[in-house]
N, C-alpha and C positions, 0 to 999 in steps of 0.2 A: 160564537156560533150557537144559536138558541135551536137544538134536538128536542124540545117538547113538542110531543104531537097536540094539536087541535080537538078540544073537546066535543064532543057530538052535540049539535044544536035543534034541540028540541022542536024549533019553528021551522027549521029551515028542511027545503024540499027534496021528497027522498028521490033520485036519478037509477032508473035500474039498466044497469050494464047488461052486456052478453057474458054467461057465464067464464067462458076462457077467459076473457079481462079482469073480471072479478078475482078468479084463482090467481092469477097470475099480480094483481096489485095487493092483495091478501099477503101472499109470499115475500114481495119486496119489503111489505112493511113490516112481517115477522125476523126476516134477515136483518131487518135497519136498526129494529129494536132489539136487538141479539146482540148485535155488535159490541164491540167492548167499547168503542168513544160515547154507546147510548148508555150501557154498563155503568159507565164511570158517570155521566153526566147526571142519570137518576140517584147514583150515590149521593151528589151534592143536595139534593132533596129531603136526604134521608139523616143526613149528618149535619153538625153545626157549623160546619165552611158554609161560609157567603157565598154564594154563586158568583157577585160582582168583585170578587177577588180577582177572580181569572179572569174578566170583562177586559177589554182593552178602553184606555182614555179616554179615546178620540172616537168613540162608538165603534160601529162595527170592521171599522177599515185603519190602518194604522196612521197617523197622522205624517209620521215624519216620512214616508216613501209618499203620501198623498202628494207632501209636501215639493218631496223631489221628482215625482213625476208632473207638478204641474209647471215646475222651473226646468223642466227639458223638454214640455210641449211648446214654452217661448222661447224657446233657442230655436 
């Protein structure tokens, strides 16, 4: 699960909300980044763990349930 937020893009064009939306996405992103899974996850930035330790094999979905859910959509 990749918890890095998106960097601000210099070119790209500024969209202005109505203030209540604005407050209200402002917050979500402050609670998301408070969180202790965003806690831990920028710890891995800050320390010498790999990030791709914790990465699963098979990219982001696990292979062997892929596996078994696509051998019980041909049954």
């Amino acid at each position: 699960m990749d918890l890095s937020f998106t960097r601000f893009d210099r070119v790209a064009e500024v969209t202005v909300l109505p203030a209540d939306l604005a407050v209200l996405m402002v917050g979500v992103a402050a609670r998301q980044a408070a969180s202790r899974t965003a806690t831990i996850e920028a710890a891995f930035t800050r320390t010498l763990v790999d990030p791709r330790l914790f990465a699963p094999l098979d990219g982001a979905f696990n292979g062997a349930m892929a596996s078994a859910l696509v051998r019980w959509k041909e049954q």
